[in-house]
C-alpha positions in Angstrom: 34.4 174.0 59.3 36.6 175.3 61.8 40.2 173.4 62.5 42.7 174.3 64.9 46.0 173.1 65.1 48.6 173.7 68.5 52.1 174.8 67.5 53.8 173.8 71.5 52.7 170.9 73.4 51.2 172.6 76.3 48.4 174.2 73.8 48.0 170.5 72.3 47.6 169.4 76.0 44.8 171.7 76.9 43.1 170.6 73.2 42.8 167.6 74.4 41.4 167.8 77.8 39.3 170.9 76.2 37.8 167.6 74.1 37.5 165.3 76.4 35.3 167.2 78.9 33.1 168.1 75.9 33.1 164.6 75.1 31.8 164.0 78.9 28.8 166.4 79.0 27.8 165.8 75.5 27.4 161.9 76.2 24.6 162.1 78.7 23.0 159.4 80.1 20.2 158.3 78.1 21.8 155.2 76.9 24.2 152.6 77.6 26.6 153.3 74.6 27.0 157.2 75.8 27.4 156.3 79.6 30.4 153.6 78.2 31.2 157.2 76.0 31.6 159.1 78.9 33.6 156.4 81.1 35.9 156.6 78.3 36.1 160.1 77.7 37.0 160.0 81.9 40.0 157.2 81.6 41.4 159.0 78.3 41.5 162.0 80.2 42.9 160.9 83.5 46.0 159.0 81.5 46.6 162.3 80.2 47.1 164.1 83.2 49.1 161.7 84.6 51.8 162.7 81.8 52.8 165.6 82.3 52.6 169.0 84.7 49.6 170.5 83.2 48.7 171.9 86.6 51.7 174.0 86.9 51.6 174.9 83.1 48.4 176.1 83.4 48.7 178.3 86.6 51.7 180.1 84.7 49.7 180.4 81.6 46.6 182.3 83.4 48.9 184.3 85.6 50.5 185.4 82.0 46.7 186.2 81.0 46.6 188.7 84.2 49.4 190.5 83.0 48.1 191.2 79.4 44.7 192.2 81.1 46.8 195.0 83.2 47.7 196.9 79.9 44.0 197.5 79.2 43.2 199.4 82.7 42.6 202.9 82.8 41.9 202.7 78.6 39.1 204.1 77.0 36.4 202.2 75.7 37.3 199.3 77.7 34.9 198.1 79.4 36.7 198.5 83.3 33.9 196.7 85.1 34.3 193.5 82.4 37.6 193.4 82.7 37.9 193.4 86.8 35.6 190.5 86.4 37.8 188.8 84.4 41.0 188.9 86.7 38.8 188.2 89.5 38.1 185.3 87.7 41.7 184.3 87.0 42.9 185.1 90.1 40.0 182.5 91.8 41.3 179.9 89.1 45.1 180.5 90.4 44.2 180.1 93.5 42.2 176.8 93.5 44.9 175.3 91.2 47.3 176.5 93.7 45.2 174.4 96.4 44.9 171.4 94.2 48.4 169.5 94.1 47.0 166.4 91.8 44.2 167.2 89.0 42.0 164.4 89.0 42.4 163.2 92.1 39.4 162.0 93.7 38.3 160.8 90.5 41.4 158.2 90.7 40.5 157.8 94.2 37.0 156.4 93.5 36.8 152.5 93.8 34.0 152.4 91.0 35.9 154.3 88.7 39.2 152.6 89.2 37.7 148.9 88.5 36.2 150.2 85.5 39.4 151.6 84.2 41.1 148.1 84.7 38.2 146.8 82.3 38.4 149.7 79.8 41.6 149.2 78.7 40.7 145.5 77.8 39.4 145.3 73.9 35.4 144.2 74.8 36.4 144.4 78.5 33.0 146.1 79.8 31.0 143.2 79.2 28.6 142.0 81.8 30.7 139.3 83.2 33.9 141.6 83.2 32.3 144.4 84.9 28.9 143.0 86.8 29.2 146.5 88.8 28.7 148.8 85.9 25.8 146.6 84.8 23.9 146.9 87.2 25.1 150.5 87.1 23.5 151.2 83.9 20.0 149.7 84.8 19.7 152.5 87.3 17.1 155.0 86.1 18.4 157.8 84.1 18.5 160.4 86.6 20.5 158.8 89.1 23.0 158.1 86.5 23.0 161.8 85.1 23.4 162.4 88.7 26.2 160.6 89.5 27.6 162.0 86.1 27.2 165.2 86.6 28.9 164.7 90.1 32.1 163.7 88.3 32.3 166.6 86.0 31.5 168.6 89.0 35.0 167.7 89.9 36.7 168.5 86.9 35.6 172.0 87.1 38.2 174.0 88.1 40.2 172.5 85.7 38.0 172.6 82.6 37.2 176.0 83.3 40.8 177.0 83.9 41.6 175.8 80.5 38.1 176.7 78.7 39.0 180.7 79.8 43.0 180.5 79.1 42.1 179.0 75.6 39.1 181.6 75.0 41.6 184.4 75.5 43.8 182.9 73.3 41.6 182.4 70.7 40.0 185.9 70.9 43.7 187.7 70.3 43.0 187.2 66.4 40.6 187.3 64.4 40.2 184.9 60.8 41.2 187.0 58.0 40.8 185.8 54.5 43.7 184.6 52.2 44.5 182.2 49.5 46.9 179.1 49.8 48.2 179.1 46.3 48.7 175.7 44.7 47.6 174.2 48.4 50.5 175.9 49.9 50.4 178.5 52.9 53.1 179.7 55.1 53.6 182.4 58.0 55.7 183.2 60.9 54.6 181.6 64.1 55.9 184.3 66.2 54.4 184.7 69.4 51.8 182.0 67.8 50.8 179.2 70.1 47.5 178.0 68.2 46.4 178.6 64.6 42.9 178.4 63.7 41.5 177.2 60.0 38.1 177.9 58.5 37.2 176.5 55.0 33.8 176.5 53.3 32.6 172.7 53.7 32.0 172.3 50.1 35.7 172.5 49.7 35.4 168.8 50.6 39.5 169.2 51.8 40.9 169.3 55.3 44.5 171.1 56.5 47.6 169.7 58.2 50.1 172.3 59.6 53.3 171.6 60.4 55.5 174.4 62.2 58.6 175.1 64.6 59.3 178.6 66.8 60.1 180.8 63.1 57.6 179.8 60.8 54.2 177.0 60.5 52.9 175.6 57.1 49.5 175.3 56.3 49.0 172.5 53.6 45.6 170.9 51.8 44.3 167.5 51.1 41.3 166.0 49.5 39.5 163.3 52.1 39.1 160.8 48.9 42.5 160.5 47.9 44.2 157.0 49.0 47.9 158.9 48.6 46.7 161.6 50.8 48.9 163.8 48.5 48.6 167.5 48.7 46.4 169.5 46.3 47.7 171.7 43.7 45.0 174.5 43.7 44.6 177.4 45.0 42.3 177.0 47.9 40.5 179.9 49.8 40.6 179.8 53.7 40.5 181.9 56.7 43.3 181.9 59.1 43.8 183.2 62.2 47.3 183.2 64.2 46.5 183.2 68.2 
């Protein structure tokens, strides 16, 4: 199992939208309960745009990503072609967010969507009586609702792929490295760290909680089936890697 923890709140920002489009094109539209997934996935992620700059963060972070790709020109055994490809990518990605001043914005704009938001937030409030429109919706055959779906993400794309590539880069500046967490305990500087990724065998039957500031992040262990939630004692094997 593979876990990965932020260490700033712009990384923890991108997580999240990262999982909520996933949540979106994994849903599909073969039923009503992953069609109400997928509205939900939509709403969770439009509330989280609307908290912060993530626009603006995530122009600066790709135009950092350029830089770094500079120091590899001109150096042997880098594939030069690849790598051109890759900042003409960024530099496409910089420019449309550039051109886009609200993320989300004509999914907010789009009177289905918004009366189905009103509803969502409402305990039970997609019933049939509450939201007539989105049952009648969901009797439409499947491929005009994968349709209309896919029409949706369509819009989303500039920014999930903005984030998918800044958080693949990321991810590929380390790779896991074995160690040992003696007595359940790790701890490393977080340096230059923006993300740390964890990868323990699942017959460990434990899961990781990190805690961490700019100097240093702590890597602790905890069985699933323990009501205290304490930390365990062992040593426990694990693969890190510090992006």
């Amino acid at each position: 199992m593979l876990f990965e923890y932020p260490l700033n709140e712009k990384i923890r920002s991108q997580l999240r939208v990262e999982y909520l489009v996933h949540q979106m094109r994994d849903a599909g539209a073969e039923t009503s309960s992953a069609c109400l997934g997928f509205f939900r996935a939509v709403f969770e992620l439009l509330e989280l745009l609307e908290r912060g700059d993530l626009r603006q963060e995530l122009i600066k972070d790709l135009e950092k990503q350029q830089i770094g790709l500079e120091r590899w020109e001109g150096t042997p055994g880098v594939d030069q072609h690849a790598l051109q490809q890759l900042k003409g990518e960024l530099q496409q990605l910089i420019t449309g967010l550039r051109a886009e001043p609200r993320l989300g914005q004509s999914l907010r704009e789009d009177k289905f969507l918004a009366a189905l938001r009103q509803r969502f937030a409402i305990p039970g409030g997609h019933c049939c009586f509450d939201l007539p429109q989105l049952h009648l919706w969901l009797h439409q055959p499947q491929g005009t609702r994968s349709q209309q779906m896919a029409e949706w993400l369509r819009q989303l794309s500039l920014l999930s792929r903005g984030i998918a590539l800044n958080l693949q880069l990321i991810r590929e500046k380390t790779n896991l490295a074995a160690t040992i967490a003696r007595c359940g305990f790790y701890q490393a500087s977080a340096e230059d760290v923006q993300m740390v990724r964890i990868q323990l065998p699942q017959d460990l039957h434990c899961y990781p909680t990190v805690s961490g500031n700019r100097l240093r992040y702590t890597i602790r262990f905890h069985q699933l089936d323990d009501e205290n939630q304490r930390a365990l004692e062992q040593d426990v094997n694990f693969q890190v890697a510090a992006c």
